[in-house]
Each structure stands twice: as structure tokens, then as C-alpha cells.
MITIGU-349014 format. One record per residue: x, y, z of N, C-alpha, C, O in turn. Coordinates in steps of 0.1 Angstrom, whole numbers, plus 5000, padded with zeros to 4 digits. Each point is the difference from the previous one (the first is absolute). Layout:
BEGIN
XYZXYZXYZXYZ...
***
This chain:
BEGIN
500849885000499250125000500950135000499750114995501249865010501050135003500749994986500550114998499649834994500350044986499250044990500450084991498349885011499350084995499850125000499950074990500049995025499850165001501550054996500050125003500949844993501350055002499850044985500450114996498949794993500549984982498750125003500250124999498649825005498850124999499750105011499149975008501450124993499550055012498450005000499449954990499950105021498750005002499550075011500349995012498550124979499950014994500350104989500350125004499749854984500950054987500050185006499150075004501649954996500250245001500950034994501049935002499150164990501050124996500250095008499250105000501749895008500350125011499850154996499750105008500649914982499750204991498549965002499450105005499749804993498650095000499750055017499150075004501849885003499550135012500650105002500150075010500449984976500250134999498150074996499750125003499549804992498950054997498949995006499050064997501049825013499049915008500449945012500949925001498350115009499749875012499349894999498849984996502049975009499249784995499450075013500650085006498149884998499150005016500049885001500349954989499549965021499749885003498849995010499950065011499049854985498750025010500150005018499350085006501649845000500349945013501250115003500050015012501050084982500550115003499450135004500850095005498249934995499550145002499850035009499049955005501550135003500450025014498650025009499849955011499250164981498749965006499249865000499149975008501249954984499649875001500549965012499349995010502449974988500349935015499550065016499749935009500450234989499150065008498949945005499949965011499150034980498849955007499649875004499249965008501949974982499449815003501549935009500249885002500650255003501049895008500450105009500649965010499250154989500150135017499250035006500350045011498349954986498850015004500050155000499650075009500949994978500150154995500550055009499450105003501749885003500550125008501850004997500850075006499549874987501450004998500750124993500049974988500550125014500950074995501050014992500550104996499949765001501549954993500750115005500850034992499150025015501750075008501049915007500349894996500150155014500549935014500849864989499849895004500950124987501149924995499349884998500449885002498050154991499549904993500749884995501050064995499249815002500849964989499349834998499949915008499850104978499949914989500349934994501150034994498449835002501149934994499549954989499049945002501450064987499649964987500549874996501150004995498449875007500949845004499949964986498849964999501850034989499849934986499850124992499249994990501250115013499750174995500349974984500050114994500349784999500650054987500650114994501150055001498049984991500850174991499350105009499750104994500149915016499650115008498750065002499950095009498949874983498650045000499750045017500050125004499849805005499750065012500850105009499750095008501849864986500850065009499950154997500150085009499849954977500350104993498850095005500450115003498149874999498950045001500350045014499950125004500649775005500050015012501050135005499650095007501349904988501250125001499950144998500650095006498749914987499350094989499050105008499950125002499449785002499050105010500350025017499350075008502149824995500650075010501050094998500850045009499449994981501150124999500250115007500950074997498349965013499750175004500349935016500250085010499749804993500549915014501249985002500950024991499349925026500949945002499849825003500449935008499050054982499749844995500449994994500350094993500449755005501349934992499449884994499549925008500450064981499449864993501649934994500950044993498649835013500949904998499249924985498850004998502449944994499649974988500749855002501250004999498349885003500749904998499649894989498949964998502350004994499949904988500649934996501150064998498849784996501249965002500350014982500649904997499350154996500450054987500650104998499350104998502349935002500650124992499750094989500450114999498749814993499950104980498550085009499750114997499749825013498450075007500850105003500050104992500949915020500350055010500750154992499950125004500949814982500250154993499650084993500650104997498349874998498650024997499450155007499850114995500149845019498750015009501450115002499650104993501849945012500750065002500150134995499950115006500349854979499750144992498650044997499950074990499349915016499050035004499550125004499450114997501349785015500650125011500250134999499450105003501949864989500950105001499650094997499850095008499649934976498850094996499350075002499850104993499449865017499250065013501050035006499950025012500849984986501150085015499649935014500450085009499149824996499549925011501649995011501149984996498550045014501549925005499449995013500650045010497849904993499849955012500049864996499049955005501749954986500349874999500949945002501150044998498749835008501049925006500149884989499149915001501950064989500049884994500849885009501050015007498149884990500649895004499949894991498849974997502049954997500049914988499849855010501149975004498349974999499749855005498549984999499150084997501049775009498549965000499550025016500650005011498250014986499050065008500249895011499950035011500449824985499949955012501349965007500149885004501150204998500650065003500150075012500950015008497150084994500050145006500449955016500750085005499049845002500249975014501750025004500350045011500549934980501450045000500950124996501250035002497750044990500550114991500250155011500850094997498649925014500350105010499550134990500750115000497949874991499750144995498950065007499650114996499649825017498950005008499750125005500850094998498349935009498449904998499650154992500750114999498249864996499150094991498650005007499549925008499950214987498750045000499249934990499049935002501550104988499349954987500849894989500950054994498849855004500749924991498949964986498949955002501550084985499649974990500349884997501249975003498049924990500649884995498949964984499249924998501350174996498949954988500749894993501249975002498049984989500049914993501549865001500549944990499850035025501349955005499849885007500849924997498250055011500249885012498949894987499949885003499750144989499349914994501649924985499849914991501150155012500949954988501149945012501249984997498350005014501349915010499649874996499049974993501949925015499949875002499249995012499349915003501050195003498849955015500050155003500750065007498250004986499150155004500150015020500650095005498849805004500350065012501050015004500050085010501549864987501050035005500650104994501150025005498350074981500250175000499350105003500450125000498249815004499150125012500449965017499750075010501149824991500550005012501250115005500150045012500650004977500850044996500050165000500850085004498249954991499050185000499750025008499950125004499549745006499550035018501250045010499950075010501349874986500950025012500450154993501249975001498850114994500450105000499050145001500250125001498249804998499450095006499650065012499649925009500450204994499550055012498849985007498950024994501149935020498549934999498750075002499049955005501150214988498850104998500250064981499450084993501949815005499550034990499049954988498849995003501649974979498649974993501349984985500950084996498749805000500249944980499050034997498949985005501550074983498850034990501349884989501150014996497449865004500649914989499649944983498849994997501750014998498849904988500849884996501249984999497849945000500249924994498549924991498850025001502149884990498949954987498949965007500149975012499150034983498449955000499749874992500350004988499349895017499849894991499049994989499949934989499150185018498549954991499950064987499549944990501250235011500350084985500749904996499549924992501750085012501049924991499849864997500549925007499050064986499449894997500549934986500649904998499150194995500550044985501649955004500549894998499850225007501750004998500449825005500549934992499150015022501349935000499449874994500549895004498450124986500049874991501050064984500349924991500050215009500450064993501649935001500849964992499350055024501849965004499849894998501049964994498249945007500049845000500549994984501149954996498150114998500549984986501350024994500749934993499550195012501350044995501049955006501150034996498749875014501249935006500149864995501049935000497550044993500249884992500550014983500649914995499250194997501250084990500849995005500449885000500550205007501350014999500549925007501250025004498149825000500849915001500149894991500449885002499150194985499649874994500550054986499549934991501250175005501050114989501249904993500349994988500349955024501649914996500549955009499450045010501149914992501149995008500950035009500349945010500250204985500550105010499050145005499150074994501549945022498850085002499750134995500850004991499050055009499150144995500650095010500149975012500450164978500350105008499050114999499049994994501450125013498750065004499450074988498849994998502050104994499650034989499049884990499350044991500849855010499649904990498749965008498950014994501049965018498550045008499350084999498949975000501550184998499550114999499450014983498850024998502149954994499349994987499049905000498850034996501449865009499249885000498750045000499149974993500850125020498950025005499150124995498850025004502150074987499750084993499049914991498850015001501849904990499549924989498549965001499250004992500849955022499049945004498750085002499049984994501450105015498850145006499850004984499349914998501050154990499450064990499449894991499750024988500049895018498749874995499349905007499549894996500750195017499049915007498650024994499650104993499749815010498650044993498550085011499949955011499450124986499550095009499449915010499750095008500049834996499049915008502149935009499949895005500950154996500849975012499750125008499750124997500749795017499850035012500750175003499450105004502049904991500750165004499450074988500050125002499649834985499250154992498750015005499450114999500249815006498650045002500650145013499650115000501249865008500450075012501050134995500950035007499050024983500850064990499950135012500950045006497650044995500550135005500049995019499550095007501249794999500350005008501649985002500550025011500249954979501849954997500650094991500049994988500450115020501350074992501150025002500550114999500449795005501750005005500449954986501150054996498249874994500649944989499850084990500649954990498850155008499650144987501150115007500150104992500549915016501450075004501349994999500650105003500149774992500749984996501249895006499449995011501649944990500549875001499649975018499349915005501350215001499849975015498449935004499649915007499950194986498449984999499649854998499649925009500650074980499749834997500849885006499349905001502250105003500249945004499649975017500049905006499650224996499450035016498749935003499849945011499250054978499049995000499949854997499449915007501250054981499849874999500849905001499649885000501950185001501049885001500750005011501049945002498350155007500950005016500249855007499049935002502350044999499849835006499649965015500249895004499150255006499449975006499250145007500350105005498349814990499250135004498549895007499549904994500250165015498649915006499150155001500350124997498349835007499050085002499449995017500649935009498150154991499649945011498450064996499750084992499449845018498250015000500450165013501150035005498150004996499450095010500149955014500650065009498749834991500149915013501549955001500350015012500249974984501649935002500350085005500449955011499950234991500750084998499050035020500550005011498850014988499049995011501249895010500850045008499049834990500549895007501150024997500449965010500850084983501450055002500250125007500749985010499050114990500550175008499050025010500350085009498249854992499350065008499750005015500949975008497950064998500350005014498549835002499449954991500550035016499349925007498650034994499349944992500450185014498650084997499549984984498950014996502149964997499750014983499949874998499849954989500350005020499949854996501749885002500249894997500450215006501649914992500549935014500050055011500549824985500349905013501550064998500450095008500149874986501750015002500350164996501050024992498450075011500450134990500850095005499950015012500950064983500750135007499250085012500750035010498549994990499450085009499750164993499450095007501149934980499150124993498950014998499349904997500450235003498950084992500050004988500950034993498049945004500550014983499050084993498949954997501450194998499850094988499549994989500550104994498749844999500350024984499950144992499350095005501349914985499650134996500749974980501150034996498249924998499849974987500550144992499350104999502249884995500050154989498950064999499049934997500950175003498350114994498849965003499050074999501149805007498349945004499849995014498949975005502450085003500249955013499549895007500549894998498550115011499849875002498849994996499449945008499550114979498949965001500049864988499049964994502149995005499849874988499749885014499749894998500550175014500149855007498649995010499849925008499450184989499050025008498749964987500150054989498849865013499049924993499350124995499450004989500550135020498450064997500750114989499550064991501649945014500550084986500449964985499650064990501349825010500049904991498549994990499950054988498849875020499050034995499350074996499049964995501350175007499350115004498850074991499050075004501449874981499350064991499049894995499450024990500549875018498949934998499849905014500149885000499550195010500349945014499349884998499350004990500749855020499749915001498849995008499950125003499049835003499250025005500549965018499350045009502349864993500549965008500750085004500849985009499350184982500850115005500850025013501249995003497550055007500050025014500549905011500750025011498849854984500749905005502050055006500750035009499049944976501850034997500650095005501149985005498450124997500950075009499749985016500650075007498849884996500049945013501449885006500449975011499849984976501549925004500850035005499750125002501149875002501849975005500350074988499749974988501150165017501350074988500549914991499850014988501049875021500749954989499049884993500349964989498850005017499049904991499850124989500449974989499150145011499750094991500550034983499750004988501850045026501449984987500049894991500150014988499849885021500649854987498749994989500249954989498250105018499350014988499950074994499449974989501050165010500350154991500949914990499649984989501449985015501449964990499449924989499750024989500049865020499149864988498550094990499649944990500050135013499050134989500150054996499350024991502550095013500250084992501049974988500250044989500549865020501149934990501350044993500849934995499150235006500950094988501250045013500850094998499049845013501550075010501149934999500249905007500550154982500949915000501950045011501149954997498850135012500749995007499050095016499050075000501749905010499750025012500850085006501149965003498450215001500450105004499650055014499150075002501549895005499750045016501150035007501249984996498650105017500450045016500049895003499549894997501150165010500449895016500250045011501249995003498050055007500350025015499949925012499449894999500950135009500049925010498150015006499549935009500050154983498750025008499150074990500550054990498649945012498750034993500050175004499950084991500249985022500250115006501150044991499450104998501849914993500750044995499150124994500350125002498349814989499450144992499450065000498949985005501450144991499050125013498849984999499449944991500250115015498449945005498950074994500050124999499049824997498950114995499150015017499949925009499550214991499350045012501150045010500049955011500650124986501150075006500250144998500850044992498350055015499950114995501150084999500050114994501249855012501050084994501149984987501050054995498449885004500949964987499150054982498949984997502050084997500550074991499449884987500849914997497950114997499549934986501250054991500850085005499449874983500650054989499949924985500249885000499450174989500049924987501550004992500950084997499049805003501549954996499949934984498849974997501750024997500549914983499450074987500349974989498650145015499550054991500150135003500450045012499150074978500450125000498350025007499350084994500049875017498950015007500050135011500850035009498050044987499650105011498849965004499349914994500450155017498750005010499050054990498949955000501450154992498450064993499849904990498849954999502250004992499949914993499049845005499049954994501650015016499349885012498850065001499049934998501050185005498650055010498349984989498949955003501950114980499249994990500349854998499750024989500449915012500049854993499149905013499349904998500950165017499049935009499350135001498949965004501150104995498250075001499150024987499150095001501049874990499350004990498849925003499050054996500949825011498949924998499050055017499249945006501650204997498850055014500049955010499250035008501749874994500349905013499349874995499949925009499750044982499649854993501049924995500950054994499049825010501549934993500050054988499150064995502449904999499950044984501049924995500549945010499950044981501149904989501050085003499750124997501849865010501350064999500949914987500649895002499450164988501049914987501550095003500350124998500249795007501650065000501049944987500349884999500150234993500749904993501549994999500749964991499750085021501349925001500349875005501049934996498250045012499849905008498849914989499949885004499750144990498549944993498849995014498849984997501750035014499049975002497950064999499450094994500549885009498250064997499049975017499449894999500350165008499249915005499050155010500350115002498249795002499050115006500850105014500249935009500050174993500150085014499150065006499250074995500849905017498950115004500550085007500549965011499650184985500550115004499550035016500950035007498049964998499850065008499250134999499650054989500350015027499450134998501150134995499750094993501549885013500750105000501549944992500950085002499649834991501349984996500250114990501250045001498150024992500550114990500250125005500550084992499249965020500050155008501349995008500850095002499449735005501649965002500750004989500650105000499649824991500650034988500450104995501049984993498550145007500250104996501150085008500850084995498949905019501250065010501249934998500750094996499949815003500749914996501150064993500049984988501050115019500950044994501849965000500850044991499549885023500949915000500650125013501250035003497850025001501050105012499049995012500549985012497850034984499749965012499949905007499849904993500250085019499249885003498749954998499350044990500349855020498249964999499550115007499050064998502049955012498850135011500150124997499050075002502449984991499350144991499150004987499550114997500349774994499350024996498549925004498950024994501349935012498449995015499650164998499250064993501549965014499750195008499450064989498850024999502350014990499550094990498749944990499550084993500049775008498849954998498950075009499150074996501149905015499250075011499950194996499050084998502049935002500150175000498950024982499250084997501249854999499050074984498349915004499150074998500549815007499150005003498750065003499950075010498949924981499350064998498549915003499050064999500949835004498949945003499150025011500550095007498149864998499550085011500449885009499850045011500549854989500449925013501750095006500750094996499349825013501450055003500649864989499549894996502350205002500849964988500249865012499749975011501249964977500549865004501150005010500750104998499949805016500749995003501349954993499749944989501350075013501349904998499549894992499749994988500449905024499149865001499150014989500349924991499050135008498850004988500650024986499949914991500750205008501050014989500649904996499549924992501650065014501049884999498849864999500649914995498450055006499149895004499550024982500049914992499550225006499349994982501250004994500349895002500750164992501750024995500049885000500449974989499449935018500749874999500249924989501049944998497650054992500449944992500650064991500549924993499650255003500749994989501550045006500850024990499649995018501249985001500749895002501249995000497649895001500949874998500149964984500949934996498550104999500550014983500950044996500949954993498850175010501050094993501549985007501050044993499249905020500849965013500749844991501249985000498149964995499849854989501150034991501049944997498450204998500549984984501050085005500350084990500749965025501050065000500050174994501050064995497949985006500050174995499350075013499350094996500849895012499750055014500449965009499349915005501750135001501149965009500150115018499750125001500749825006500250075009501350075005500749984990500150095020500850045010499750045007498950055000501749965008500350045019500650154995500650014989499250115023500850095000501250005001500850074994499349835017501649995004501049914984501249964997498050054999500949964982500550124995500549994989499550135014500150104994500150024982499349944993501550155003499750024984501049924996500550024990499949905016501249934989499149864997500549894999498550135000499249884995498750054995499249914997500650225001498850054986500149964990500949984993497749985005499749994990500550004986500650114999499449814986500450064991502050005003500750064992
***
């Protein structure tokens, strides 16, 4: 495996395009980790520091660095590939970055390496290409801090479905070419050859706009279909590997576990959203389940997740809390304001209505409530719940007396768990101050 990333790094970058662009990474964004692993109150001050474990060409590190630059936070970059490591370097350099720490080895290594402990450890797409994945998340544990939080991914079995009948195949070609083995370029064509006549009724074209590492170029394809070791996992596995008791997991780490789906956040693993645009009549049922019974049925319906994006905390308390009147709403991934929200939930008068989001695809009924669009509309990423409580109260014009707190926060509920779902309404603590605004 270490020759591979050495011939290909991964993934593929031209270091000059960050003369014109920031790569973002979903699980980097500092108000993300904020809310789903500090319980919004973290600062990244006080010698924050990060560890990016299989960092390749630099994607997280670089994001991660990038938006601590104005700190005294240090991101550690570790990998055991050199051509990544110089890659990810001049990167760097470009950005002018020099809160990075390179380290060239393997991650499972870290218990000896004396680069410890971290707040935050990144591990994308890494513990699923070991020989034994827990003895490299055992490995991410001894160097974490025990208030700290991984933001991990790894493959999904049920999207990828396509792909590893895709590897089955291609491992039965290129052993069946000659006699002598195949070098990587002759795999790579091989497989080029192939992809351009499969016939439309296989498994990875039908799954065409869910696979794009191999329309990118050698690293790409070789990453995707000829890696010589890559596993997946169900939803539940990942529950019963990392989780706590409460989710169900007998032998599990004892984490919290996050999901948060690129762009869809977590609403691909939740049933009523999944279905949303044609609910089932067993709708209601379903959300009455167990989170993680929920999750493994979202996956098996929705089918298209093909990798697994989560936090990790030691606690469910890690994320800040909704009904906490001091804590700080804010719209995060889209260019979203309050008046904008306010017109899209008050249009139907406080009657449910159809929300079609189309980043996320999803579609499904809301019921606004009496008041989410008059909240919505205050919603500016500075106040809190209770100043804009107050200033709800203060413009109030009805002849009852206005709503308490409680009452507020009690109607808000559901559409802030949507919009909370699909990751565009997020919280902070004051004590996080501005080095974790918004945007």
C-alpha cells in the first residue's frame, strides 16, 4: 500500500491551484467541530492542536491550517508517503502556512511517536485500508485527549456496491493477462479498457453518479478500483465497532457517534427524511425507534451512502444543545439569511408545507409552527435564543400575553431539527467567541 501512494499520491493536487483556491473539507470546518465535538464553546485558542492521521496531499491539513492561521494552534500532518507529504508541503508553502508540523510514518506508529495528545484528530478515508482498522483507531485513541473528538470517514458498504464487484472483477483480469504480473500502469489501462464497455445494466454504471475517483485521473482509478486493500462497513457495524453501550454496541469503543453526510448531513440516515416525498403510512412508527435501529434503516432505503462521515466524542453532551437559551443559532453551508428562512417557513401561515432542498435532495412535510419564521428571521449568528426571545417579545403584537422561552423553544422545535438534519442551522456558546463565526 505504501507503494502505491508513493507511485500515486492521493489525492491527485497541483499545488499552484492553491494559488487560486481552497480545497474545504466537510468534517474540517471549525464551526462544525464546534458544535458536534465542544458543545460550541471551544475557542481554538489556548494551543489548540490537531492531527491530521493519513493526511495525504494535504486536503484537511491545509483547510485546517488555513482557518487557524490568525491562532496559536499547531496542526500536525502525519503520513507515511513522501511524493503526499511533498505535495501537501508546497501547499503549504503557498499559503505561507507555518502552523504545521510534518511527520512522515504510519499512523500506527502514534503511541511511540511522542507527537501527543490532541484536541482534534482527523482520520478520513484511512482505518478502512489497514489490515486490522482497530489496531489504527486504537492508535488515534492513545493520543487523544480525553475531552477531545475524530472526525472520521470511512467506506460505506451498501453505496459501494457497484464498486467492489467492480474490484472483484478487475482482480480476476489482471490475473488472468500472462504470466508475469501486471504493473500498475497495465492495470490502470486495463481498467480503463474495460470501464469503456461495460454494458449499461452493470452494477458500478448503473451507480455512475455516485463514483467519481476514476473520471479524475490514475490515482483516482487506481484508488477506487484496484486498491489491494479496501473494506466497507453497514451503519450498524460502525455502531458495534466505536460505539457506546446505549447504541447498542457490546464490544464498542465507548463513542458518540455523529453522522453528518457531505451536504446532506445527517438527514440520509433518518427514515422520515429519506421518505419524505412519499411518506409511508408506518411513517411515525419509525421514528419512534432507537437512533441507531433508524440509521441501519435509512442506509438499506436510501442506498446512495457510499462512505460514512462522523464525530466522535466521548458523549452525546459534546453537542451543543438545542433549548439552551444562551447559545448563539447560526446558518452555516449556504449563503442563508433569516429573511430568506423566514419567507420560505412562513409562506404556508404556520400550516405544514413541502421543504425541497436541493442540495441535499431532500423533500419532505414541515410544520412550521406558530412562530418559526418571526425566529428565523432574527437569526443572525450574533444573537442568542434569549435575545432573540426578547426581541420576539418586544415586537409582539397579539392580544394574549407573547410566548415564554419554553413555549418558543417547544414550537422551533421541529424546524430546527431539519434544518439542524441537513446541518444549516447550527449552534455556539458565547464563551466560543469570534474565532469560530460563521462563514
Amino acid at each position: 500500500m505504501k507503494k502505491q501512494y508513493e507511485a500515486l499520491p492521493y489525492p491527485a493536487r497541483d499545488p499552484q491551484d492553491d494559488h487560486k483556491r481552497l480545497v474545504q473539507t466537510w468534517l474540517e470546518d471549525l464551526p462544525m467541530i464546534n458544535h458536534y465535538c465542544f458543545a460550541g464553546k471551544q475557542s481554538f485558542q489556548n494551543h489548540f492542536r490537531a492531527l491530521v492521521a493519513g493526511a495525504g496531499t494535504g486536503d484537511a491539513t491545509i483547510f485546517l491550517a488555513e482557518q487557524l492561521r490568525h491562532t496559536n494552534a499547531q496542526v500536525v500532518h502525519l503520513d507515511m508517503s513522501e511524493a503526499s507529504i511533498a505535495i501537501a508541503r508546497q501547499r503549504a508553502e503557498i499559503r505561507q502556512l507555518t502552523n504545521i508540523t510534518w511527520v512522515h510514518d504510519s499512523l500506527l506508529n502514534l503511541p511511540s511517536l511522542a507527537v501527543g495528545p490532541f484536541d482534534y484528530i482527523n482520520c478520513s478515508g484511512v482505518l478502512h485500508h489497514l489490515a486490522d482498522p482497530d489496531l489504527g483507531f486504537k492508535a488515534l485513541q492513545s493520543v487523544l485527549k480525553d475531552d477531545g473528538a475524530i472526525g472520521l470517514m470511512v467506506y460505506a458498504s451498501i453505496g459501494r456496491t457497484g464498486v467492489y464487484q467492480m474490484q472483484s472483477l478487475m482482480r480476476m483480469v489482471n490475473s488472468s493477462t500472462g504470466n508475469e504480473p501486471l504493473d500498475t500502469q497495465d492495470k490502470i489501462a486495463n481498467t480503463q479498457d474495460l470501464l469503456a464497455s461495460l454494458p449499461a445494466s452493470n452494477w458500478f454504471n448503473r451507480g455512475q453518479d455516485l463514483y467519481h475517483d476514476h473520471k479524475v485521473g490514475d490515482s483516482g482509478i487506481y484508488d477506487l478500483l484496484l486498491h489491494s486493500q479496501d473494506r466497507a462497513y453497514a451503519v450498524g457495524e460502525l455502531f458495534d465497532w466505536l460505539g457506546k453501550p446505549l447504541d447498542g454496541a457490546e464490544n464498542g469503543h465507548g463513542f458518540h457517534l455523529a453522522f453528518t453526510d457531505t451536504q446532506r448531513g445527517r438527514s440520509p440516515y433518518l427514515p422520515h427524511m429519506v421518505l419524505g416525498r412519499k411518506p409511508p403510512q408506518m411513517a411515525a412508527k419509525l421514528r419512534q425507534l432507537s437512533r441507531r435501529k433508524q440509521y441501519e434503516m435509512a442506509e438499506l432505503m436510501i442506498g446512495n451512502i457510499t462512505s460514512h462521515v462522523l464525530y466522535l466524542t466521548r458523549d452525546a453532551s459534546c453537542t451543543a444543545p438545542y433549548g439552551d437559551a444562551a447559545y448563539i443559532p447560526f446558518f452555516f453551508h449556504e449563503p442563508l439569511t433569516g429573511d430568506i428562512l423566514a419567507n420560505v417557513f412562513g409562506n404556508s401561515r404556520g400550516a405544514p408545507f413541502r421543504l425541497e432542498h436541493q442540495h441535499s435532495g431532500v423533500s419532505l412535510m414541515v410544520n412550521p409552527g406558530k412562530y418559526a419564521a418571526p425566529i428565523l428571521r432574527l437569526v443572525d449568528g450574533r444573537r442568542s435564543f434569549a435575545e432573540i426571545f426578547d426581541q420576539f417579545r418586544a415586537n409582539w403584537t397579539g392580544k394574549t400575553t407573547a410566548p415564554d422561552n419554553a413555549t418558543l423553544f417547544n414550537d422551533f422545535a421541529e424546524s430546527f431539527d431539519v434544518l439542524n438534519a441537513l446541518d444549516r442551522l447550527l449552534l455556539k456558546h458565547p464563551d466560543a467567541g469570534a474565532t469560530v463565526s460563521p462563514g
